[in-house]
N, C-alpha and C positions, 0 to 999 in steps of 0.2 A: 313459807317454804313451798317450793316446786312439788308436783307430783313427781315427778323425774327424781327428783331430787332426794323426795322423804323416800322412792324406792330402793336407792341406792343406799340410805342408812342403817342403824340398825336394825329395824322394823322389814326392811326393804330386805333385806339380806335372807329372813326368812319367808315373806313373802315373795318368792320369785317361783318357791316349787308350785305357787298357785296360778301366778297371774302374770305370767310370762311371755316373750314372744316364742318362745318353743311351744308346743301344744303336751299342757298339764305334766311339766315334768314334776318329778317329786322328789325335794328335799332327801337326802339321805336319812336315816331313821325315824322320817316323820310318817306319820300313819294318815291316810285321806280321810276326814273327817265325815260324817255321813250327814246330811243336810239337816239343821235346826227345823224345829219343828214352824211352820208357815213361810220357811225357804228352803228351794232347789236347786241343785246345781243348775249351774249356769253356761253352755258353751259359747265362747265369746267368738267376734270375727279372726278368721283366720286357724281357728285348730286351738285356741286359747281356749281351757277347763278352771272353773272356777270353785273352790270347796271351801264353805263359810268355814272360819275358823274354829277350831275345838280346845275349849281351853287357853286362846291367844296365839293358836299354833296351827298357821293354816298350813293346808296342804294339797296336794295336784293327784290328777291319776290320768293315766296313760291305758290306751286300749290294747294294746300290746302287753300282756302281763307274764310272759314266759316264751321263751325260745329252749327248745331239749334235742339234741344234736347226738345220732348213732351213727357211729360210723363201723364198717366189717374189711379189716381187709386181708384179702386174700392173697401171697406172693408181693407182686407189684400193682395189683388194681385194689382200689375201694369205693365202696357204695356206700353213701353218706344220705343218711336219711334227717331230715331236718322238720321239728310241728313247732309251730308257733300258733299258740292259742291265745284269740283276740276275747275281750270283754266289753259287758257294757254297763258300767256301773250307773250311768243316767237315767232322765227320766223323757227319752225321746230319743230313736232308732238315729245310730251314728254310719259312718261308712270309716274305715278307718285305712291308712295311706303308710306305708312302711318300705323305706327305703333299705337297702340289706345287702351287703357284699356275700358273695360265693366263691368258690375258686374258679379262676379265669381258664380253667383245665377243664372244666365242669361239663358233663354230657347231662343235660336238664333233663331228663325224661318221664317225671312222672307226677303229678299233681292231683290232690286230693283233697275235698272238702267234707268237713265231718258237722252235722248241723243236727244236734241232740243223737240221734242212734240212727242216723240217716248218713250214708255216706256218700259223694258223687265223686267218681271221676272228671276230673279237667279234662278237657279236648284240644287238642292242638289245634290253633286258625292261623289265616294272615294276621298277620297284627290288627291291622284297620278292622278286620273283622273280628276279631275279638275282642278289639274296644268296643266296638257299636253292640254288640251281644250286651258287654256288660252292662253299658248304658244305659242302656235299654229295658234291662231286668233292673238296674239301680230303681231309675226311675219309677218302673211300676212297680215297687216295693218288695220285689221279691230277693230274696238271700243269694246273692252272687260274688264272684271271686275272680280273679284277673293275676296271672303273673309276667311281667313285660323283661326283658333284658333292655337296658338302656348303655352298659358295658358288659363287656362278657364278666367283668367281674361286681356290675353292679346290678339288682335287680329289683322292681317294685311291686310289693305286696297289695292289690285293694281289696278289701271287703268289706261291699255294701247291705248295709240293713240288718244292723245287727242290732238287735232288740232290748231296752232294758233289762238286765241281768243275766244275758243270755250269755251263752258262750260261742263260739268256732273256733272250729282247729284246721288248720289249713297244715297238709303234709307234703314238703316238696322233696325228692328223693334223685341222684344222680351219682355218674360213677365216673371213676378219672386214675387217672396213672399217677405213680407214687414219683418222687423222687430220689433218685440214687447217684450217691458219688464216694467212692473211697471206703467202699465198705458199707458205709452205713444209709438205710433210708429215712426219709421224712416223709412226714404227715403231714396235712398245715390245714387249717380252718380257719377264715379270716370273720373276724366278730365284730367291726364296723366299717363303716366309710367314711375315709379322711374329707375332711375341708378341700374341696375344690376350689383353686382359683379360677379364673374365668378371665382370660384374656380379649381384648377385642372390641368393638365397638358396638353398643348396645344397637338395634336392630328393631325391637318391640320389647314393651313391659311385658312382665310375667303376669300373662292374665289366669292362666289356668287353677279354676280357684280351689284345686285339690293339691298345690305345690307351692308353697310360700317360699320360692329359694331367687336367685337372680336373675335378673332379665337376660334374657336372648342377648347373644352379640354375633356377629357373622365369622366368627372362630367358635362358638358354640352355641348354634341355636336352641341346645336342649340343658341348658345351663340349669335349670329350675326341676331336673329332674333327676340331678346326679348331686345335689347337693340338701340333704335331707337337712331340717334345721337342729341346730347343737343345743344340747340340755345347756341351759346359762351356768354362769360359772359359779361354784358353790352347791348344784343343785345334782340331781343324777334323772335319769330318764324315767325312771319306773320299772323298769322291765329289766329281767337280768338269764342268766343262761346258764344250762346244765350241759352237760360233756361227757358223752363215752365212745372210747373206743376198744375194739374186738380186734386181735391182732392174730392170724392164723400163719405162721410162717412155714412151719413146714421143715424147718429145721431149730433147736434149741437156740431162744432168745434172748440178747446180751446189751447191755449197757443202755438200756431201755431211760429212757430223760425227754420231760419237760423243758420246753427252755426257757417257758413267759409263766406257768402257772404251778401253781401246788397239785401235785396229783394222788391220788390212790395206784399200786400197783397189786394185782393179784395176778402174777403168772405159776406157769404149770408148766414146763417144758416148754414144745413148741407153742403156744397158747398163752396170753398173755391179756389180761381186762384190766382198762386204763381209764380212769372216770375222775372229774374237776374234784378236788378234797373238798372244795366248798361248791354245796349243789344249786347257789343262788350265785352267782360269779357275774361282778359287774360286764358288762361285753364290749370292752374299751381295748382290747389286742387281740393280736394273733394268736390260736391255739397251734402251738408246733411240738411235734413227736416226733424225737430221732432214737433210732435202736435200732442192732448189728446182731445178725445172727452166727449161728458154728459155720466156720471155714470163711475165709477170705473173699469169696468173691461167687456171684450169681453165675449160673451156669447156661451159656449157649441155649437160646429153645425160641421155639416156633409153635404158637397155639395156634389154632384155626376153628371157625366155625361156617357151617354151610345148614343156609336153612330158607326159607321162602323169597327173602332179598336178596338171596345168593352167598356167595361165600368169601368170607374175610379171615388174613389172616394178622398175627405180629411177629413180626422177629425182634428174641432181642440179643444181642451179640453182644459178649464181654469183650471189652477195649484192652489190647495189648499194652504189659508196663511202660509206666513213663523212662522213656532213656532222657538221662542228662546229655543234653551238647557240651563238647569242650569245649566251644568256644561260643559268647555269646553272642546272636546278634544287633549290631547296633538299632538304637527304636527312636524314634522321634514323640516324646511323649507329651500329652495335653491331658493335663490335670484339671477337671472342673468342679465347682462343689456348689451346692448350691445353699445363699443366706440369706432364701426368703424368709418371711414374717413364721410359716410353720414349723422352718428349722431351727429358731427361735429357745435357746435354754439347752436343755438335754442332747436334743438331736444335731446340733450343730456343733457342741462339745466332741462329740462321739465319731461324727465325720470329721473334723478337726486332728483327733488323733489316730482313727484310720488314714490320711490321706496323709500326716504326717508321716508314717511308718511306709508307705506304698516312694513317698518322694524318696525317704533316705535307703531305700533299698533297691535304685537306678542303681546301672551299671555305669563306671565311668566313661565309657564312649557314647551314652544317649546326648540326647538332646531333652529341651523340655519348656514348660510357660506352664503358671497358672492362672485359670480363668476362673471369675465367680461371677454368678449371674443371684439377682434379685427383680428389681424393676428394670434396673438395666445391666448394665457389663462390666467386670474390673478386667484387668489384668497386672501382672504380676511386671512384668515385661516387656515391651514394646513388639516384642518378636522372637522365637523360639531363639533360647541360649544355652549354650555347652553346661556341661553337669559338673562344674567344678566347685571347688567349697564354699567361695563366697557366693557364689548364686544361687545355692543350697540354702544356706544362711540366711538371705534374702529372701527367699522366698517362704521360710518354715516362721521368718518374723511377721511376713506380710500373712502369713495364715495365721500366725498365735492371734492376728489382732481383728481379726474376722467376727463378724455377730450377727443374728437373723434379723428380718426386719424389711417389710417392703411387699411386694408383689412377688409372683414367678412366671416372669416372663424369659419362657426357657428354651424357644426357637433362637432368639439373637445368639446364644450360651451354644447350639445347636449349630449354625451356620458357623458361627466363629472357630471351632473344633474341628468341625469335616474343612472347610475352604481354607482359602488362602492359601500360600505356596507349600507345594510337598519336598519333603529332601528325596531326592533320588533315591539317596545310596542308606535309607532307614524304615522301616515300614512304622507307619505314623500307628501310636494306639492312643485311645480316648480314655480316659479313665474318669468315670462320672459319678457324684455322689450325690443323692438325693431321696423325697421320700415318696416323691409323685406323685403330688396332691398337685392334681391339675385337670383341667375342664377339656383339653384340648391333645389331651394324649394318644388319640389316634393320628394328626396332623406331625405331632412329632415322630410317630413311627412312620410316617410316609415322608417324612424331609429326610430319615437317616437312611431310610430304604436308598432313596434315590441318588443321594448324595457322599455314604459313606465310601463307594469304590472300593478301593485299597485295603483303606484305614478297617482298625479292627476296635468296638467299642465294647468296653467291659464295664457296666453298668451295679452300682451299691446302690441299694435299697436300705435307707438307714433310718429305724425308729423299729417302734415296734406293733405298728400295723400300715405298714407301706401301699402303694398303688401294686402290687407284685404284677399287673395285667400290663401298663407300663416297663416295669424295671426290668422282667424279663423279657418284652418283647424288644426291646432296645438292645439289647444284647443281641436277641434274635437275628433285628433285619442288619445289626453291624459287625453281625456275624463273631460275634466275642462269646463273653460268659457273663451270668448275671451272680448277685450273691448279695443276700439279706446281711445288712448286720443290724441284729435289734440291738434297744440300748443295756442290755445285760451279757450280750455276746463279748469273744475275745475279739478284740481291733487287731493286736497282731495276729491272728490264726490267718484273721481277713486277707490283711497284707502280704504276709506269706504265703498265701495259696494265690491271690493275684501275678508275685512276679512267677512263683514259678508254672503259671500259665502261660504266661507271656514268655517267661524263657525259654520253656519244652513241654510245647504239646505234647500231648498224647499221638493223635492220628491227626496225618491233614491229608492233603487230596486224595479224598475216602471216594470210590466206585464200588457199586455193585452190580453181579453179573447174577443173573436170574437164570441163568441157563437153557432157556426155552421153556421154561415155566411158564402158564397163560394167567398172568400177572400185572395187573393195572392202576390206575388210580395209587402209585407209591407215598405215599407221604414220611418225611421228607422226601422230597426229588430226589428219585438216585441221582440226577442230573448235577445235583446241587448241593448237596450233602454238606451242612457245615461241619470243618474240622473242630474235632473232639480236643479239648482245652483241658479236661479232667478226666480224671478215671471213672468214669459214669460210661454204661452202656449203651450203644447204637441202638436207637430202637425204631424200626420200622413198620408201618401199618398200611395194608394196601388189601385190595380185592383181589379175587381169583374167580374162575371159571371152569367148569367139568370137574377133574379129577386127573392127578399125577404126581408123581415120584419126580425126585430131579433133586438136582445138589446148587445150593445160591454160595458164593463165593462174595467175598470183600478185599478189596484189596485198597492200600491206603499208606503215606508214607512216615518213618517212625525217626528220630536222630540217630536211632543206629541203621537204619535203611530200610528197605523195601517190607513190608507186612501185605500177608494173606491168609485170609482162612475158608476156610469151605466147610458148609454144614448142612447134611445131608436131611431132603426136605418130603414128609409126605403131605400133600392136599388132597384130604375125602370127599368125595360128589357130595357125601352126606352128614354131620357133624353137630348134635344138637347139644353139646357142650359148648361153655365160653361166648355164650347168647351174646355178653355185654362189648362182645369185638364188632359188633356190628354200631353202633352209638358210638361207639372209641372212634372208630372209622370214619362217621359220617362229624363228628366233632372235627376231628383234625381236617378233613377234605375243607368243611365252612372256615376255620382260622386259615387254610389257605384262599381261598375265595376273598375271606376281608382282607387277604395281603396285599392281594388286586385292584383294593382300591380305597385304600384308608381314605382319603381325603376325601371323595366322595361323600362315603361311610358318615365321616366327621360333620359333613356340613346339611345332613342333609339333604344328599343328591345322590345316592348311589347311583353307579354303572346300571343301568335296567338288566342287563344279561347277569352280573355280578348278583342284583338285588332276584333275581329269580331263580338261579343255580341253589341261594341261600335256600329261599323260601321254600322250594321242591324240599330237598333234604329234610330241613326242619317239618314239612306239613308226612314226608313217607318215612322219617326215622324216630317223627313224635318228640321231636328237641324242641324247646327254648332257643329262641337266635335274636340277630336284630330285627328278623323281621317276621317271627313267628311268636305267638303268644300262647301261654295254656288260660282256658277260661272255666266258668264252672257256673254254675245254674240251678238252684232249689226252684222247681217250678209255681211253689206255694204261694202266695201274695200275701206276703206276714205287717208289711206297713203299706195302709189303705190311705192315699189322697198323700201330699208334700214329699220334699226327699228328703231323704239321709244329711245330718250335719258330717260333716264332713272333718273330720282330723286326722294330722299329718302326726305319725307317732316322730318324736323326737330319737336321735344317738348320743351315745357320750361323743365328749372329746376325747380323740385319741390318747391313748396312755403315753405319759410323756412331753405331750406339743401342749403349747403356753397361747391360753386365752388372750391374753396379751400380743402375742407375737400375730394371732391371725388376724385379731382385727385393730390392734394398732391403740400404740395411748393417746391418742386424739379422739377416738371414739370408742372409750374407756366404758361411757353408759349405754351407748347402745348395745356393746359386745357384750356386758353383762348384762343384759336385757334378751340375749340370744337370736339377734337378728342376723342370719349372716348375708341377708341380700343388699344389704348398703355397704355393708362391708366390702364383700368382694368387689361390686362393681363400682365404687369409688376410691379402691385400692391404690389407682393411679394420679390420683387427685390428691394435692394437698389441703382442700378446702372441702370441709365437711358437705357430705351430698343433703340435699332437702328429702326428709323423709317421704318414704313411698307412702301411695293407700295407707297399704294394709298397714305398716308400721305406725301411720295414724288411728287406726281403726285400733290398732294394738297396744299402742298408748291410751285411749283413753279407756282400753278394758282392764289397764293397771289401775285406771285412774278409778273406776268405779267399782273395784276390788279392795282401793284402800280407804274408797267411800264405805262399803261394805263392812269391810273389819273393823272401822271405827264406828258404825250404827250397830254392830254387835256389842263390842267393849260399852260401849256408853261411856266412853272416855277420849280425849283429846290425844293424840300423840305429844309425847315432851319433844320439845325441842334438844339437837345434839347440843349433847355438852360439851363443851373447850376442853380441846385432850389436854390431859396432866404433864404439867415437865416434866421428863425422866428424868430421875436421880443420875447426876455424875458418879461414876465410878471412878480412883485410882487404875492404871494402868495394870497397879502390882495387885490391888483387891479384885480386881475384874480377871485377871489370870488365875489365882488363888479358887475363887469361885465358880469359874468355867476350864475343869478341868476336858471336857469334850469337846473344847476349841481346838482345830489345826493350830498347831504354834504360829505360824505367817500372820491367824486370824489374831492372836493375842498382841497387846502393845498397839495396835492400829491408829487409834484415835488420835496416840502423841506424831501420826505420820502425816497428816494429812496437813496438807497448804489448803487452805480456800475450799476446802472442803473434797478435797482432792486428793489420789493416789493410786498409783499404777506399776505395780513389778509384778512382774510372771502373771499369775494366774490370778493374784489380786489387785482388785480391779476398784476402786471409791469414787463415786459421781456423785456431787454435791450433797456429803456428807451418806451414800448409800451404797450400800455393798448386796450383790445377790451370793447367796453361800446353798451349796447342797445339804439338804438337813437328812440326816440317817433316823427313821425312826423304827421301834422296837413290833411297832403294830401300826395299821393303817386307817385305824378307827376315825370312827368321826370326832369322839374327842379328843383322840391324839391332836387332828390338826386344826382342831378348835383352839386346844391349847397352843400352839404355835402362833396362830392369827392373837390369840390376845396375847401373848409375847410381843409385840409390833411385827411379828412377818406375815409381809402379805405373800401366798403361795403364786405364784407365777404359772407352774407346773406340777403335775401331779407324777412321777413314776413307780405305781402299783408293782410292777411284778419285782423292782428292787425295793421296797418300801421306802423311798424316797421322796423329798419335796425339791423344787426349785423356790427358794423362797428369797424376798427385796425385802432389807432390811435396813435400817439406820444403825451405824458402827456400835454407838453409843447402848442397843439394846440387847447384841449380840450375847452378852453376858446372862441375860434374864432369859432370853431366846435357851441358852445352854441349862437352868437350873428347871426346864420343863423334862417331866419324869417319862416321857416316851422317846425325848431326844438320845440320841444314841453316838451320834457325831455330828459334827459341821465342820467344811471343809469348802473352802474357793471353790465358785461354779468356774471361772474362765470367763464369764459372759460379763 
């Protein structure tokens, strides 16, 4: 038998937390075994950790061993303090590489390295200059640290020379605006980074030998550095995440809610302490807090701060109610959804009947087409057609039968929406669903910048840990509204607040008159103000000069007609409150700066004036940018002579998206092997790619991993044993016995032709059915027991405690008589 092969069995299954191509993820419940006496751990090429087995039961360890996340917020702003304390359980100083989502809102400003009772502030460089600093200290073995922005919402951790047993804590700290619509705010802390695909023509291999992700292609040359590698499937990462937040409102605190996690509440009036129930929380979704305080609506106000940089102020103006129009206007509507390989299971279900509910709630005079994009393009259509019943019909069939699978190649999906002939007499709107796992997402913001005109795109962000830097910047430049829906949200709340965006704004051609106020740098443009689509607040942030009084008026227009407000404004020469408007300020000036030139941005060319305006700000406001880094430096020379081995901590896979779906059942071992740089960049390819390097280098670190485990054992691995025929069941014994089956699921077996069958939502391909399995707890036995039931799990969704799981009909019954199973019902897929 293969080495490949025996990894993949049962032996294989638990040898993956050790000898993996992710670097040393760990098994879930397995413990890292501490090295037998006359061996030592092992770090293999590539970020591969090796830990003799203990007992038969090896295991992985990860230098990353906790991430603990505080957040305070205050009104509409919070300051989110984030430590992640690296280890080093070897026996030779490691450098360790962690790739890490933040919010795409995020004013970076503060970093800190704690190295035993010694702490340094980070300094803000050029970028280029604060790689070479760090290299530099790597090198000469001194304890150093490095935080880079590669997206505003993705960022990377390094710290080199970290010492057998030693610890760092690296504390990065930042502050950002809340958001608000219809009452109520949110919170949101994003806890990994999805699967990037990578579109484009490879350009050079990935040589950088700190970043095992996919080669360069001239649509994303920095493909290797936004795509961190994914714990293999069955295994988890190692490292997991604690959560609190401090909520100061200021007025008494109401329907306070988690939407993805279990939480603790302890409020007190206005005052409210919100922290993860479980204080080790896998970090595979989004953290989202929504809670509404007394009285209806935020009130009118203008903070200011004036201090050595000068003075800054916010306005934030409550939006006048929505009026209903009597009559609707007719809309030319472009439905797009997206069924690549990550939409795959869950998230494609979920967009499925979101966009179902968004079609059947046109008005009868629209028009309309659906489009879906994966590798390449459907349509529904030939060309936009009348919204009558049978084309309704048509089209909700041509989506029931939709499934993930493939690439996301999402500019073709992108040009085909915005182009082609406009109706005159309808204002075209986009309606796009997807989760935005994509390498090339600033190229898309720069094709709908320039392309969308007219048209107005309203962007779904659908799973439950999306691109949000994406989802809402798409809305941004198409001047629409964007809106999460994770897979536990309501699809109709979604749909219902989409049309009635689209049917009555709020405010549209919104101005602002400043009334001789000496008042600059606005952001948004008063010039440009996008119309308000929701009852959420105008909020504007801009600079000022001196000192003065004066009254800023809005005016903007509503379906019942003409709106103005005016609200009477003082700016102090002098103001050492509300420090953090000054960051807020110079955040939002840089996100307009990269509006100026995504494509640039994207390919590695910026604008020189564009890449300098950035750098200024970032090097005199102390941020994080694309092109400003925080660095950090122990002057001590703690490892004398070689460098640092080097590993890349590994993420989960997002909660929800099916290891299967990203990297495809043709390459069934390498994805469970946790490679994902052949993956992605042979995505387009139907003939398996010849493995890279390092993916050679990393096979054979399995291969003398499971030389290893068998020189320990002193015993041969058995050969697999020929699975047992499952017992037939009776139709009527097999109902009787699985009371927890959907009735559709009951009787199945006597339906199938050839192995076959297909009504509604169930779905039977050559004798196999995927079904949602409900369990009662998310344990690792639970879905032990499920897998030795015959299901294999596809997908994982934690915050519903759910499985996607691929099963043969005939097992479904034994599948049900597992004691944490709670239900099973048709996935649709």
């Amino acid at each position: 038998m293969s080495t490949l092969k025996r990894l993949l069995g049962k032996f294989g299954a638990a040898l993956f937390a050790a000898a993996m191509l992710a670097p040393g993820p760990m098994a879930s419940g397995l413990e890292a075994a501490p090295p037998l006496p006359g061996r030592e751990r092992e770090i293999l090429p590539g970020g591969c950790i090796i830990v003799p087995p203990k007992d038969g039961r090896p295991g992985g360890e990860c230098p990353l061993e906790h991430t603990d996340v505080k957040a305070e917020v205050s009104g509409f702003i919070a300051r989110v303090t984030l430590t992640q304390r690296f280890g080093n359980p070897f026996t030779e100083p490691i450098e360790a590489v962690y790739t890490f989502p933040m919010s795409d809102r995020a004013a970076v400003d503060t970093m800190l390295m704690k190295v035993g009772n010694r702490v340094i502030r980070g300094n803000i460089k050029e970028r280029e200059e604060a790689q070479r600093i760090y290299q530099q200290a790597r090198d000469a073995g001194k304890t150093a640290s490095l935080l880079d922005q590669e997206r505003p919402n993705i960022f990377t951790q390094s710290v080199a020379n970290i010492l057998p047993g030693n610890t760092i804590e690296i504390t990065i700290s930042y502050v950002e605006y809340l958001k608000y619509e219809d009452g109520e705010y949110e919170f949101s802390f994003p806890m990994v980074v999805g699967p990037r695909y990578v579109p484009g023509n490879v350009t050079a291999p990935n040589t950088d030998p700190r970043k095992a992700g996919p080669n360069a292609t001239d649509q994303v040359p920095d493909a290797g550095r936004i795509n961190p590698p994914i714990t293999p499937e069955g295994t988890r990462a190692g490292h997991d995440i604690s959560l609190s937040v401090k909520v100061d409102a200021g007025l008494p605190l109401q329907d306070i809610q988690s939407v993805l996690h279990e939480v603790d509440v302890q409020s007190n009036g206005n005052i409210a302490e919100v922290s993860l129930k479980n204080r080790s929380e896998i970090p595979n979704r989004d953290f989202v807090l929504k809670y509404k305080v007394a009285g209806q609506d935020i009130g009118d106000a203008v903070l200011s701060h004036a201090g050595a940089k000068g003075g800054f102020f916010t306005l934030v103006l409550q939006p006048p109610a929505r009026v209903t129009p009597q009559q609707a206007t007719p809309k030319e509507m472009i439905f797009v959804i997206d069924c690549s390989g990550s939409m795959s299971g869950f998230p494609i279900e979920k967009a499925k009947k979101t966009m179902k509910l968004c079609i059947e709630g046109m008005n009868p005079n629209d028009t309309f087409n659906l489009v879906t994009f994966a590798g390449g393009l459907g349509y529904c259509f030939d060309k936009v057609v009348p919204n009558t019943p049978a084309n309704q019909t048509k089209a909700l069939e041509y989506l029931a039968n939709l499934e993930g699978g493939g690439g996301t190649e999402m500019m073709p999906a992108i040009n085909a929406a915005l182009g082609g002939p406009h109706d005159p007499e309808r204002l075209r709107v986009v309606c796009m669903m997807t989760d935005g796992y994509i390498g090339n997402d600033m190229e898309i913001l720069d094709a709908i910048q320039k392309n969308a005109k007219d048209t107005r795109v309203f962007s779904f962000g659908i799973g439950n840990g999306v691109n949000r830097f994406l989802i809402d910047g798409m809305a941004r430049e198409g001047r629409g509204e964007a809106e999460v829906v994770s897979l536990e949200s309501d699809g109709d709340a979604a749909a219902k607040r989409f049309h009635e965006r689209i049917q009555s704004p709020v405010l549209t051609d919104i101005s602002v008159d400043f009334g001789g106020l000496n008042v600059s740098e606005v952001f948004p443009d008063p010039a440009a103000i996008p119309d308000l689509f929701s009852a959420k607040p105008l909020v504007l942030t801009g600079r000022y000069s001196g000192s003065g009084n004066g009254a800023i008026t809005v005016r903007g227009e509503t379906a019942g007609g003409p709106f103005e407000r005016t609200i009477d404004v003082n700016l102090p020469a002098t103001e050492p409150d509300h420090d953090v408007l000054a960051p807020l300020w110079a955040r939002k000036r840089i996100d307009w700066l990269m509006e100026q030139d995504w494509l640039g941005i994207q390919r590695g060319n910026a604008n020189k004036d564009v890449k300098g305006d950035i750098t200024k700000l970032g090097l005199e406001f102390g941020l994080v940018t694309q092109f400003t880094s925080f660095v950090a430096v122990e002057e001590k020379v703690v490892t004398e002579g070689g460098k640092p081995k080097t590993v890349e901590v590994p993420v989960e896979m997002p909660d929800g998206v099916s290891y299967e779906g990203i990297f495809g059942k043709e390459r069934e071992q390498l994805a469970a092997l946790g490679y994902a740089g052949v993956a992605f960049n042979g995505v387009a390819s139907t003939a398996p790619a010849a493995p890279a390097p390092i993916l050679r280098q990393r096979l054979e670190s399995a291969s003398r991993a499971m030389k290893a485990a068998d020189a320990i054992s002193g015993e041969a691995r058995p050969a697999e044993a020929a699975a047992a025929p499952t017992p037939v069941m009776t139709e009527e014994a097999k109902a009787a016995a699985s009371p927890k089956l959907d009735s559709k699921l009951v009787g199945l077996a006597g339906k199938l032709v050839n192995g076959n069958y297909s009504q509604g939502n169930v779905k039977v391909l050559n004798g196999v059915i995927k079904v949602n399995v409900y369990l009662s707890d998310m344990s690792d036995a639970a879905i032990k027991a499920v897998k030795d039931a015959g299901g294999k799990v596809v997908a994982e969704r934690r915050s519903g405690k759910m499985l996607l799981v691929s099963i043969r009909v005939q097992d479904l019954a034994k599948l049900a008589e597992v004691e944490a199973v709670v239900r099973i019902e048709p996935s649709g897929s």
